[in-house]
DSSP file (Angstrom, degrees, kcal/mol; ACC not computed):
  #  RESIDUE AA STRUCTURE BP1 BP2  ACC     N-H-->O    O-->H-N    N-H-->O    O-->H-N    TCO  KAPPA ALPHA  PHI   PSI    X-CA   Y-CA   Z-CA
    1    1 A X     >        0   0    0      0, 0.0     4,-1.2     0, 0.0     5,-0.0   0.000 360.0 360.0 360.0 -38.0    0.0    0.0    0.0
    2    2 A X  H  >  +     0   0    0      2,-0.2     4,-2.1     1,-0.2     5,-0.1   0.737 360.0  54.5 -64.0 -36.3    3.1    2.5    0.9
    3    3 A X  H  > S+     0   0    0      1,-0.2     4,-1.7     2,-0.2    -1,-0.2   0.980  99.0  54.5 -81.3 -52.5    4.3    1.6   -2.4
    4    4 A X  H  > S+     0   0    0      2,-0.2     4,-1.4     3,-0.2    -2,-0.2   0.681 109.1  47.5  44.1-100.4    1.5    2.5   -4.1
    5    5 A X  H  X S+     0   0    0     -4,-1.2     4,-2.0     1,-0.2    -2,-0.2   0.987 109.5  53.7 -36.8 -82.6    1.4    6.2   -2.6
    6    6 A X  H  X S+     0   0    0     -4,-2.1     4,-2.2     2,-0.2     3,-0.3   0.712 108.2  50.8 -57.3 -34.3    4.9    6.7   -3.3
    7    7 A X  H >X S+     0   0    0     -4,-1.7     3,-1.6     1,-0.3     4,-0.5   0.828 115.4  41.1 -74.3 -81.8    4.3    5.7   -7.1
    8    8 A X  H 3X S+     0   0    0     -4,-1.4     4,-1.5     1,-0.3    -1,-0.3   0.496 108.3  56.4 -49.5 -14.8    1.4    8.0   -7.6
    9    9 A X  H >X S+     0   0    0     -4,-2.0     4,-2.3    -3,-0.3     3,-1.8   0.936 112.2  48.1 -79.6 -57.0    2.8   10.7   -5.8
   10   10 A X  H <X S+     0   0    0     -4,-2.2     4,-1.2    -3,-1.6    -2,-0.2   0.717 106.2  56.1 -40.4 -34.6    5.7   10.3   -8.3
   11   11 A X  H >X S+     0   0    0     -4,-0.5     4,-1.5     1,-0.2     3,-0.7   0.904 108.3  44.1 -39.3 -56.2    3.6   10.1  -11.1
   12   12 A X  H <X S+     0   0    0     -3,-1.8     4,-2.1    -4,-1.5    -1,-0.2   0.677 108.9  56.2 -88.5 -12.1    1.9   13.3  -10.5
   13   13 A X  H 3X S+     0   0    0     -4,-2.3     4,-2.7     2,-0.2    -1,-0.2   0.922 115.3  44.8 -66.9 -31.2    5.4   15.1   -9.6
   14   14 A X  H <X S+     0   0    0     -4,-1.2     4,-2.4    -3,-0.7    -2,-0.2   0.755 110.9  50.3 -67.5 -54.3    6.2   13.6  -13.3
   15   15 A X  H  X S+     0   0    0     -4,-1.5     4,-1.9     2,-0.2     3,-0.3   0.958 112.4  49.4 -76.2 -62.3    3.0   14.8  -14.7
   16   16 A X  H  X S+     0   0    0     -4,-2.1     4,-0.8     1,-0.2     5,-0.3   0.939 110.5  49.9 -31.2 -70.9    3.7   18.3  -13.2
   17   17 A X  H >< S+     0   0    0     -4,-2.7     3,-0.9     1,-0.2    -1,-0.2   0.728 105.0  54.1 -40.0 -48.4    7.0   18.5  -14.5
   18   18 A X  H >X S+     0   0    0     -4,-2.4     3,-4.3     1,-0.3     4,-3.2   0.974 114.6  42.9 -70.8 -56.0    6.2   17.6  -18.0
   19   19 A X  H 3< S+     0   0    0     -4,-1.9    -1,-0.3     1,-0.4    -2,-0.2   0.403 104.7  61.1 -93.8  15.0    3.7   20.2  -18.2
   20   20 A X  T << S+     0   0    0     -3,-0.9    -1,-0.4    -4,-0.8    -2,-0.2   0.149 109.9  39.3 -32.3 -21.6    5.5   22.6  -16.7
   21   21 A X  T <> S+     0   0    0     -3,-4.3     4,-0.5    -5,-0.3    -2,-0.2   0.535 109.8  58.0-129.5  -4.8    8.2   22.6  -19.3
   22   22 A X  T  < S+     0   0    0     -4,-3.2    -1,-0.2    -5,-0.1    -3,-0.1   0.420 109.9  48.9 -96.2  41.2    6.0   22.2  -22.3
   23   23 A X  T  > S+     0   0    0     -3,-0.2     4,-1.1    -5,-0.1    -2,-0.1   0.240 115.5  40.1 -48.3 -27.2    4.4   25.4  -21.0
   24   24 A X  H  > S+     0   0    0      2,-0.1     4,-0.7    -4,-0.1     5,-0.2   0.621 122.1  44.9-100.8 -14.8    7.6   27.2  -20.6
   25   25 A X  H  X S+     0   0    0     -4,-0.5     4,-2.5     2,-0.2    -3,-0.1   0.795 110.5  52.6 -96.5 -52.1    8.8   25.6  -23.8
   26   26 A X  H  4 S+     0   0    0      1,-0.2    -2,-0.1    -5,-0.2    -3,-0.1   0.998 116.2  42.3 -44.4 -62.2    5.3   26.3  -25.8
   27   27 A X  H >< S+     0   0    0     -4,-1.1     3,-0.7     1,-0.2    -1,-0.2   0.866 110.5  56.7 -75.2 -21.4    5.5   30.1  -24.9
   28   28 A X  H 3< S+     0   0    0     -4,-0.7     2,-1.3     1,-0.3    -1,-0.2   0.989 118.5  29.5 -50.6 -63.1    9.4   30.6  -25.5
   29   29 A X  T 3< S+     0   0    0     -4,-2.5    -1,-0.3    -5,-0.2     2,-0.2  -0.701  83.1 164.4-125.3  96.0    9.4   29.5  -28.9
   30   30 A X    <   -     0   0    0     -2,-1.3    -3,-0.1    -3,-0.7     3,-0.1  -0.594  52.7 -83.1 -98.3 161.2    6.1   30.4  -30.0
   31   31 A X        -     0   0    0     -2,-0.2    -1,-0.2     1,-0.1     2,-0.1   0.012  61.7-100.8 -57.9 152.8    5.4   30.5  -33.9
   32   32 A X        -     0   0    0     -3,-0.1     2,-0.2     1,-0.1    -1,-0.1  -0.523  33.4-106.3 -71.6 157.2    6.7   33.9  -35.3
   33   33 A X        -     0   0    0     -2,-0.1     2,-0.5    -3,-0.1    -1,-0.1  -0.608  20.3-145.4 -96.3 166.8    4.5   36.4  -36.0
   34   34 A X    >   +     0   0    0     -2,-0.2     3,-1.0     1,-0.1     4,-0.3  -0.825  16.8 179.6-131.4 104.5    3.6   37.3  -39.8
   35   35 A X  T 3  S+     0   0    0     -2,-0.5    -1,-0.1     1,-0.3    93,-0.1   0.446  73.9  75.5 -67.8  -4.9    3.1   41.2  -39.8
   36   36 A X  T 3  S+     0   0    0      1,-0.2    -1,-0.3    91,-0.1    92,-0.1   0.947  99.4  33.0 -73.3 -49.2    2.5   40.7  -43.4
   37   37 A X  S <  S+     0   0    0     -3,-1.0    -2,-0.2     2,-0.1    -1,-0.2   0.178  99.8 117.7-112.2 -14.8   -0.8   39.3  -43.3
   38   38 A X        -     0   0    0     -4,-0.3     2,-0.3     1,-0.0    -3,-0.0  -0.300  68.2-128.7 -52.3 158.4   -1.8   41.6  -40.0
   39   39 A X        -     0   0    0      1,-0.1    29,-0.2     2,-0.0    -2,-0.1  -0.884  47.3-125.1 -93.6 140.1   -4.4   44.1  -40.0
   40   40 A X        -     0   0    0     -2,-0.3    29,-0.2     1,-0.2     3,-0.1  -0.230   6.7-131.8 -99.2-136.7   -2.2   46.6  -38.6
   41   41 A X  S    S+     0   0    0     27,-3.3     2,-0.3     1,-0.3    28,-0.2   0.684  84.5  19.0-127.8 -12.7   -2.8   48.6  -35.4
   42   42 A X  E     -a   69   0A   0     26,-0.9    28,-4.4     2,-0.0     2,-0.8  -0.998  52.8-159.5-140.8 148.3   -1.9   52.6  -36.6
   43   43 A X  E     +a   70   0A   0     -2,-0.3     2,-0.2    26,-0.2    28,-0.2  -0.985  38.0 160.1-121.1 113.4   -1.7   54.0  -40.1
   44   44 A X  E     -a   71   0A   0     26,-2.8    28,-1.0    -2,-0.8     2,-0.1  -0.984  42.3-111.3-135.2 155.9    0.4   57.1  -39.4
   45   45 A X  E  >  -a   72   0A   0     -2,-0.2     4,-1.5    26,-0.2    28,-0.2  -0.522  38.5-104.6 -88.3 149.6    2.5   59.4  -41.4
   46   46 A X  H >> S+     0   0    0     26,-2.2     4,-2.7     2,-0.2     3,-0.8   0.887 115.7  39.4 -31.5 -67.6    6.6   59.4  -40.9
   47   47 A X  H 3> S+     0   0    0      1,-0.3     4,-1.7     2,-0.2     5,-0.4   0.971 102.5  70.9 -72.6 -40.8    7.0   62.5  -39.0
   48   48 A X  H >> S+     0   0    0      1,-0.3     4,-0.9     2,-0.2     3,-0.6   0.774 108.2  35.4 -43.0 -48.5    4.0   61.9  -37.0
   49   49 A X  H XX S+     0   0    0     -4,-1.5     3,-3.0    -3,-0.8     4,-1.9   0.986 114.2  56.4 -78.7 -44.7    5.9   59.0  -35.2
   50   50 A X  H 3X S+     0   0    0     -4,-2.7     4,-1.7     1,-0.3    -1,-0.3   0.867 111.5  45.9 -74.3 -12.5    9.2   60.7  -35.3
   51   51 A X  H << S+     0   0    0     -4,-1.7     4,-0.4    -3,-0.6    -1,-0.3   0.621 112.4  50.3-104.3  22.2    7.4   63.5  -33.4
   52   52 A X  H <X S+     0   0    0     -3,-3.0     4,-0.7    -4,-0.9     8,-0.5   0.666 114.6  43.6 -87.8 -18.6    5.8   61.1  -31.1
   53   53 A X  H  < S+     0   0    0     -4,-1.9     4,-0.4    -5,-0.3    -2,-0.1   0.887 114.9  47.9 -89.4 -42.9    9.0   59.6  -30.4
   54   54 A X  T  < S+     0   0    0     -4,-1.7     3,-0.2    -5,-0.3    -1,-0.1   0.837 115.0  44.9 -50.2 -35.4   10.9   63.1  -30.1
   55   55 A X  T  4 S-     0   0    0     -4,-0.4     2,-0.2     1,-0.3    -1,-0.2   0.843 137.1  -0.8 -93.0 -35.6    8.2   64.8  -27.7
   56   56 A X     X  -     0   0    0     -4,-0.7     4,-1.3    -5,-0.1    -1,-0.3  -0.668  53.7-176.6-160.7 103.9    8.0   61.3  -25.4
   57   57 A X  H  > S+     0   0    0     -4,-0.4     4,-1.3     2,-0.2     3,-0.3   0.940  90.0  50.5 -12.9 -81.7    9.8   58.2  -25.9
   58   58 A X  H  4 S+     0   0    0      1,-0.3     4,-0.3     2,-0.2     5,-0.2   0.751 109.1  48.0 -69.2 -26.7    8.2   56.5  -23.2
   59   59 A X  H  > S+     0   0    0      2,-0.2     4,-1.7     1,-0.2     3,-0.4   0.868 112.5  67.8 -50.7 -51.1    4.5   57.4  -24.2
   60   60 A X  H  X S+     0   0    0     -4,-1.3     4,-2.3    -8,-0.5     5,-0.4   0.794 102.6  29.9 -19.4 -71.3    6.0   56.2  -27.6
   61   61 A X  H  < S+     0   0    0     -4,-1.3    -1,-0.2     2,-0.2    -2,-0.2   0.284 108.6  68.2-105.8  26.5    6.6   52.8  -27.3
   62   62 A X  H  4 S+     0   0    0     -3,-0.4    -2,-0.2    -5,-0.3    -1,-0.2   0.702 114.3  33.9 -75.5 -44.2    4.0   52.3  -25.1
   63   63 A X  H  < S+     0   0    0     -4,-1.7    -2,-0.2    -5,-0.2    -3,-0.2   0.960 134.2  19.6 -57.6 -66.1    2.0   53.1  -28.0
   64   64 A X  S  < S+     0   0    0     -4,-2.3    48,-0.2    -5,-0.1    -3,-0.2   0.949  86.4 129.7-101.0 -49.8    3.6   51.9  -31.0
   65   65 A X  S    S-     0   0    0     -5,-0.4    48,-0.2     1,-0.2     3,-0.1   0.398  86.3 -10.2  -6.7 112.9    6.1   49.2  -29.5
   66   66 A X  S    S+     0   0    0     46,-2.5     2,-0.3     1,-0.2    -1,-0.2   0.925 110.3 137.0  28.6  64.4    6.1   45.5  -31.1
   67   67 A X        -     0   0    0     45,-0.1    45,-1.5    43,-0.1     2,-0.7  -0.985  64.1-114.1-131.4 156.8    3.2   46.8  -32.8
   68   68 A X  E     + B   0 111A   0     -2,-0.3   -27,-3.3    43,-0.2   -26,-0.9  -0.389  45.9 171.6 -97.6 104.4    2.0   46.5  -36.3
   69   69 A X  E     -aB  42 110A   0     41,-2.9    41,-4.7    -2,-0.7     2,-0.4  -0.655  34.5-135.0-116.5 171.3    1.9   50.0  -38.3
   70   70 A X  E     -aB  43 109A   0    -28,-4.4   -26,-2.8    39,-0.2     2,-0.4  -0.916  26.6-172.9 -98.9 120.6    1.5   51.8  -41.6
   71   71 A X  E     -aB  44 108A   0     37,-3.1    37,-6.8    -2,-0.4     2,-0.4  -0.943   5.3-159.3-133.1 155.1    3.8   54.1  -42.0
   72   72 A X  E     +aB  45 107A   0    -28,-1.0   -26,-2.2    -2,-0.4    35,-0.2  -0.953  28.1 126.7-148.7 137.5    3.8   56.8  -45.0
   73   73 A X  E     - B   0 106A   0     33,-1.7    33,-1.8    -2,-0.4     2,-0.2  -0.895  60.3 -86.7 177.1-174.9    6.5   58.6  -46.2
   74   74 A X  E     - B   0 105A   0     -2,-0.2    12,-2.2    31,-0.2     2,-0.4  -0.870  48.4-130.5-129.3 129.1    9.0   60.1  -48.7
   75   75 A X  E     +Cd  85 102A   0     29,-1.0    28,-1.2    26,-0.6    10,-0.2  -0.744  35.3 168.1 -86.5 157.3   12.4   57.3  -49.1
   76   76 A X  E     +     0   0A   0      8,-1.3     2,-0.3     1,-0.5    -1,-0.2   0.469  61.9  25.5-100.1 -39.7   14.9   59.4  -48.6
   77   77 A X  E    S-C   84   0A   0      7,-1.0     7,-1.3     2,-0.0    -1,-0.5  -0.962  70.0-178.3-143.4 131.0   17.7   56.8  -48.2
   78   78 A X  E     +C   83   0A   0     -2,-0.3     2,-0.3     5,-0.3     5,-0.2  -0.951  10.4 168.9-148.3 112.6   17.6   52.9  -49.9
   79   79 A X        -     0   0    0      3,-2.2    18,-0.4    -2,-0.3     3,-0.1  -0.769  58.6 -77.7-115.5 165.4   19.8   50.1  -49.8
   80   80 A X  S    S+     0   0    0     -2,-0.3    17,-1.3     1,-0.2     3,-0.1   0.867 131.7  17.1 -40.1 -46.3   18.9   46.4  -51.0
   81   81 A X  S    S+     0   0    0     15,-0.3    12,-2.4     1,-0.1     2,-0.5   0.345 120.0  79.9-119.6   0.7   16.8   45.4  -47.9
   82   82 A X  E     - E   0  92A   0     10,-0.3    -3,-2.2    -3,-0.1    10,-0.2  -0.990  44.4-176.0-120.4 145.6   16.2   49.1  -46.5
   83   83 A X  E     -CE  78  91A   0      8,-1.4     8,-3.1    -2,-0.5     2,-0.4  -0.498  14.8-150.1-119.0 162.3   14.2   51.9  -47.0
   84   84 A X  E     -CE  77  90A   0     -7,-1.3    -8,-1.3     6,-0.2    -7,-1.0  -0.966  13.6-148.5-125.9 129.7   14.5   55.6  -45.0
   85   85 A X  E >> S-CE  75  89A   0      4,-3.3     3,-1.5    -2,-0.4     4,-1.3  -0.932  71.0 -33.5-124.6 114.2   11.6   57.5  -44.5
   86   86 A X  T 34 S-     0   0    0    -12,-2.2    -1,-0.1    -2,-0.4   -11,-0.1   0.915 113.6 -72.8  56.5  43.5   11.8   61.2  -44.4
   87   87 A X  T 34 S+     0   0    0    -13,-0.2    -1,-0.3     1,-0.2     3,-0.1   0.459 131.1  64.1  37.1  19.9   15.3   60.4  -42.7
   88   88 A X  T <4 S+     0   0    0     -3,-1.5    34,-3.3     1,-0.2     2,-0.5   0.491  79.2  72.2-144.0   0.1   14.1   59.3  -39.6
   89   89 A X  E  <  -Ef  85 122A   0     -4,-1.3    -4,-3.3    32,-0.2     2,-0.6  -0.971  62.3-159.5-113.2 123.9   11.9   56.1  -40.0
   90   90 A X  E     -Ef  84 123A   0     32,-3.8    34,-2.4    -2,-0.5     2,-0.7  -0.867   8.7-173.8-121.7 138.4   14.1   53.0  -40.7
   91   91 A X  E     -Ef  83 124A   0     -8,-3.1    -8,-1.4    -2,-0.6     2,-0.6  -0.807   6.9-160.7-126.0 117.6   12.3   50.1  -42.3
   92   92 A X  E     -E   82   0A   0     32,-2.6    35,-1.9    -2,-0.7   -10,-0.3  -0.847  15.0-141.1 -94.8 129.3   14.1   46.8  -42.8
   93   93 A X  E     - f   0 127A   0    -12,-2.4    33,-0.3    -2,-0.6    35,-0.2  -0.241  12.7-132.9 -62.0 144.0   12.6   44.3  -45.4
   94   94 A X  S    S+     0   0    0     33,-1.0     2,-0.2     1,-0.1    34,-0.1   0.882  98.0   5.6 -72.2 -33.8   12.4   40.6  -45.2
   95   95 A X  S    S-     0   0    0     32,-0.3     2,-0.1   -14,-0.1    -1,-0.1  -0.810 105.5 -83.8-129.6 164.2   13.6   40.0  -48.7
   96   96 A X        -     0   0    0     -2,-0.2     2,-0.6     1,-0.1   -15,-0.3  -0.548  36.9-107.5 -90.2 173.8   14.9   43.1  -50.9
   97   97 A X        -     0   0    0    -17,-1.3     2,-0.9   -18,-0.4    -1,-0.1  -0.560  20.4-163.2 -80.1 119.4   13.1   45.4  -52.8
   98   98 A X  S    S+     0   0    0     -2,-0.6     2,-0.2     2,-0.1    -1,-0.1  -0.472  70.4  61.2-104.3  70.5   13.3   45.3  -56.4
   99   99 A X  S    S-     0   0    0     -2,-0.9     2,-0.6     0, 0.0    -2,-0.1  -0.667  85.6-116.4-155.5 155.6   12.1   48.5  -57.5
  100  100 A X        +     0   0    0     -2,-0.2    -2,-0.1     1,-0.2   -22,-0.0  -0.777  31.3 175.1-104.6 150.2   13.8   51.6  -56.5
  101  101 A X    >   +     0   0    0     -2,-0.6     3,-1.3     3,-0.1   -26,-0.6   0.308  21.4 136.7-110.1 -16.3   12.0   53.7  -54.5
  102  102 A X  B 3  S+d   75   0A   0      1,-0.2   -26,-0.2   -28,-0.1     3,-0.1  -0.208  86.3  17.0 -72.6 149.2   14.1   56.8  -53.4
  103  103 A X  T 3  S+     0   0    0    -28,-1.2     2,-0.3     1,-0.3    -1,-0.2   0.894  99.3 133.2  55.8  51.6   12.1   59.9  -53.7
  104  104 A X    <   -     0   0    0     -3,-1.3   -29,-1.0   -29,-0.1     2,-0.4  -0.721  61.3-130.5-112.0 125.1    9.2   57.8  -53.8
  105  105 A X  E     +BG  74 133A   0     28,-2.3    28,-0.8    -2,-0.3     2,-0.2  -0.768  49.4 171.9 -82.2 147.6    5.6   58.6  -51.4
  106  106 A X  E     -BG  73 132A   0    -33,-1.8   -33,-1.7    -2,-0.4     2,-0.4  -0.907  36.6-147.6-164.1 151.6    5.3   54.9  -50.1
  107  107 A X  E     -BG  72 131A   0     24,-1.9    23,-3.3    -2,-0.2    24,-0.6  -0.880  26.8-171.6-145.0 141.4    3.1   53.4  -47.5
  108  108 A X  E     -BG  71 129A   0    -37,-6.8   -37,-3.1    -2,-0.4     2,-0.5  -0.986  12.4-146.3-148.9 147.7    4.9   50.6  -45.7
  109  109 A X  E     +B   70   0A   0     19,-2.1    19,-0.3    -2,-0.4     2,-0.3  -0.679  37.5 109.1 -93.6 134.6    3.8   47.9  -43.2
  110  110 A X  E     -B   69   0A   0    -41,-4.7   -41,-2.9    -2,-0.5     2,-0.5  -0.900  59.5 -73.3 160.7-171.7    5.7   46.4  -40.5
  111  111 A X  E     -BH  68 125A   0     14,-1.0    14,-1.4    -2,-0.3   -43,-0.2  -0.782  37.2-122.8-117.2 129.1    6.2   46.1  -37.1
  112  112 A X  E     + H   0 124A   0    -45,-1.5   -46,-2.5    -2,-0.5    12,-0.2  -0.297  29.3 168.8 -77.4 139.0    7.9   48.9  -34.4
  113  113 A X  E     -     0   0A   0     10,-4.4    -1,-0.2     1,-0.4    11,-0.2  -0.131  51.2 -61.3-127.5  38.6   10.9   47.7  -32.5
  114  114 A X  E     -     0   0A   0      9,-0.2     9,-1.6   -54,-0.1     2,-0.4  -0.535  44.3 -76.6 153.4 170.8   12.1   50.6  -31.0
  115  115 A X  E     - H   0 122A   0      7,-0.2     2,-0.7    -2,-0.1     7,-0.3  -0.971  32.5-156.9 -97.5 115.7   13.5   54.2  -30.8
  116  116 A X  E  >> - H   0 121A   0      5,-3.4     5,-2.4    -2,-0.4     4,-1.2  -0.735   9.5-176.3-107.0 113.4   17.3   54.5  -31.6
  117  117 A X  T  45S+     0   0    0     -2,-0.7    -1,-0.2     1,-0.2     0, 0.0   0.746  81.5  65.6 -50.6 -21.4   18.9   57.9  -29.9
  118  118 A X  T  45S+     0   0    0      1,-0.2    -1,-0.2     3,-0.1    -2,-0.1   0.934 120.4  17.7 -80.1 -32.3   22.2   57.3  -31.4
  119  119 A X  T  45S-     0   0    0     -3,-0.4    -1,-0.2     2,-0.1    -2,-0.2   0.632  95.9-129.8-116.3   2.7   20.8   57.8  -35.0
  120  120 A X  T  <5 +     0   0    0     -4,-1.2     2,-0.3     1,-0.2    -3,-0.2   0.875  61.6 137.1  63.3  38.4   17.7   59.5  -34.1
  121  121 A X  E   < - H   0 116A   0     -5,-2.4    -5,-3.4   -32,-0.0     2,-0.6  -0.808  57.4-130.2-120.5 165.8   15.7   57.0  -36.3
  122  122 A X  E     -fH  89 115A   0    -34,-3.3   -32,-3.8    -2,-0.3     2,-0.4  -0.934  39.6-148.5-106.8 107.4   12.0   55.1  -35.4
  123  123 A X  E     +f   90   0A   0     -9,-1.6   -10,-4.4    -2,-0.6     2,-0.4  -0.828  26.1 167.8 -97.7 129.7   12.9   51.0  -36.3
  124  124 A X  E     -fH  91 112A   0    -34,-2.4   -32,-2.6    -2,-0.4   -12,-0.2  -0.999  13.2-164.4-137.6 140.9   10.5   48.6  -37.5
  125  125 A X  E     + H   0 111A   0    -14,-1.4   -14,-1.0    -2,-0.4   -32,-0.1  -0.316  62.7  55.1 -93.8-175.8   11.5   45.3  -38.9
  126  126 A X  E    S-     0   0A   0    -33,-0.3     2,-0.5   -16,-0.2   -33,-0.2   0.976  76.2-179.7  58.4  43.1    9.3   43.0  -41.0
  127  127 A X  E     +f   93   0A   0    -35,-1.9   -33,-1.0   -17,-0.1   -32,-0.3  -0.857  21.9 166.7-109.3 148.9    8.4   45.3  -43.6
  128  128 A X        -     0   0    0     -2,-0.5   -19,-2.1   -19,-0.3     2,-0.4  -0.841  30.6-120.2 -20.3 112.2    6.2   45.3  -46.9
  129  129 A X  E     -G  108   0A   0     -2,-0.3   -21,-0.2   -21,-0.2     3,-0.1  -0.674  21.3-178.5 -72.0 151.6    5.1   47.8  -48.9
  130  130 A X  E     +     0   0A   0    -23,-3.3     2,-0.2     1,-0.5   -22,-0.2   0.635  64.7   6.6-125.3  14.4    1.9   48.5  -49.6
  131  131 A X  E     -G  107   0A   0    -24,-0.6   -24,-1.9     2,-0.0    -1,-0.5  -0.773  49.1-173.3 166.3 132.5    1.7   51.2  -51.8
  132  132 A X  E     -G  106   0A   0    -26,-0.3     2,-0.3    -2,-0.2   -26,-0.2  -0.967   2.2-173.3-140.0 127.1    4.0   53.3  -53.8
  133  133 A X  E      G  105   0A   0    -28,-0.8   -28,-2.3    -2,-0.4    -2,-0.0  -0.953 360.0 360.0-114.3 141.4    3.1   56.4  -55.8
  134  134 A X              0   0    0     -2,-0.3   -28,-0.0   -30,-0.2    -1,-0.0   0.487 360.0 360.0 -83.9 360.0    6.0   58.2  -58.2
């Protein structure tokens, strides 16, 4: 009967443990997100976020932070897989862009990660465009 106990208490120590680390395991590496195919969550023009980020930071990415915007703007600045908007919005692509764009109006999706002081730019990865006018 003692034996018993002790197995089932083991059991359920067993049964805890397992689902305790595929819970911590599920939410670590959870599927990526695909900003592509979001609806996103602000449609705003370049400088508007660079002067939401300029006026308050922390109001900033409390707002916009690993969330999925529309940003419109003028590229300024283009490399294979990045675009500059209106010198202060930096948008990195998943794949590059095969049309050139500088001095381009463009409406681009993707997702904010962050404000960087040292270059005084608003970063979002994961971008798309979703509109270009010449």
């Amino acid at each position: 009967m003692k034996r018993k106990k002790i197995a089932i208490v083991i059991a359920a120590l067993l049964l805890l443990v397992s689902g305790g680390i595929y819970f911590y395991y599920g939410f670590l590496f959870k599927e990526a997100r695909h900003i592509e195919s979001e609806v996103p969550d602000f449609s705003i023009a370049a400088t508007k976020l660079i002067t939401d980020y300029n006026s308050n930071p922390d109001k900033a990415n409390l707002r916009y932070l690993n969330k999925t915007v529309e940003i419109t703007g003028n590229v300024t600045k283009e490399t294979d897989s990045v675009i500059i908007l209106e010198n202060t919005v930096f948008c990195l692509f998943t794949q590059k862009t095969k049309d050139k764009l500088i001095n381009k109006q463009v409406k681009v999706k993707g997702k904010c990660i962050g404000y960087d002081e040292l270059f005084q730019e608003v970063k979002l990865d994961q971008c798309t465009i979703i509109k270009q006018n010449n």
